[in-house]
C-alpha positions as CSV (number, residue, x, y, z in Angstrom):
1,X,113.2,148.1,118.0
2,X,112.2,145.0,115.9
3,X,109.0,145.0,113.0
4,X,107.6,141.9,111.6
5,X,109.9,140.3,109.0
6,X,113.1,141.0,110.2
7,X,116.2,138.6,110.1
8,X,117.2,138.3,113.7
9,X,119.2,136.2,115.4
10,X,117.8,134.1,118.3
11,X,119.0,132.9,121.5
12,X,116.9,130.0,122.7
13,X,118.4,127.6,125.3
14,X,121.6,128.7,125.0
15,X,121.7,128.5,121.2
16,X,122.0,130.4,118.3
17,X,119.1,130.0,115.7
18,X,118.3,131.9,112.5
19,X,114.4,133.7,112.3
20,X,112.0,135.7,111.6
21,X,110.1,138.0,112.9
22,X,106.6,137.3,113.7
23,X,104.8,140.3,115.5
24,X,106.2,143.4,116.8
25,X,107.9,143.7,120.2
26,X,105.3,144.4,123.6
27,X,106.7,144.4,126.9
28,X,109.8,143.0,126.5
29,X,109.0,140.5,124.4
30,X,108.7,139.2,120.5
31,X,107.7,136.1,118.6
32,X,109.7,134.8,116.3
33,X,109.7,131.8,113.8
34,X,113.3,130.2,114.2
35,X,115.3,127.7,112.0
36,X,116.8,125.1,114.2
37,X,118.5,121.7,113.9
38,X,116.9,119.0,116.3
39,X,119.5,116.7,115.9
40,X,122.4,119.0,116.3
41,X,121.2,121.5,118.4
42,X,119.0,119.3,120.8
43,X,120.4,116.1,120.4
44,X,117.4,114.2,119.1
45,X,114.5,114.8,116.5
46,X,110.7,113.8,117.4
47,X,108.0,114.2,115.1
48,X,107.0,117.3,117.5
49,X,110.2,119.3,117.2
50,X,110.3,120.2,113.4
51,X,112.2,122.9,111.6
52,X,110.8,125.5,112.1
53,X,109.6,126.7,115.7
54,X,107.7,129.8,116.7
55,X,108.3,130.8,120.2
56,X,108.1,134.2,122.1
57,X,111.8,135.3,123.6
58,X,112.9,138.3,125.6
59,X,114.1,141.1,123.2
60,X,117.3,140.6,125.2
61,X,117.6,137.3,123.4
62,X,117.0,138.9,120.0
63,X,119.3,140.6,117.2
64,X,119.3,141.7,113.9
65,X,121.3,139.6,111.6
């Protein structure tokens, strides 16, 4: 369903982030390099949480933009 590079949409603790992604889907799952705001969407910015995040989510919280 996805293939790495694709502009997705991500659902990651109940919010909507711009990404990218990373490696292809396996069981259910895909990594993804997202965009996110830690200010606005987390409510506070720590030298840990930067821009850009790389996570793995369930395909069910991934779309293509």
């Amino acid at each position: 369903m996805f293939r790495e590079h694709d502009d997705v949409i991500v659902v990651f603790d109940g919010v909507e982030h711009d990404g990218e992604v990373l490696t292809d889907e396996m069981r259910g799952w895909v990594r993804v390099t997202m965009l996110i705001d830690p200010e606005l969407d987390y409510g506070s910015g720590t030298e840990r949480l930067s821009a850009h995040q790389t996570v793995m989510v369930r395909t069910k919280d991934v779309r293509l933009r």
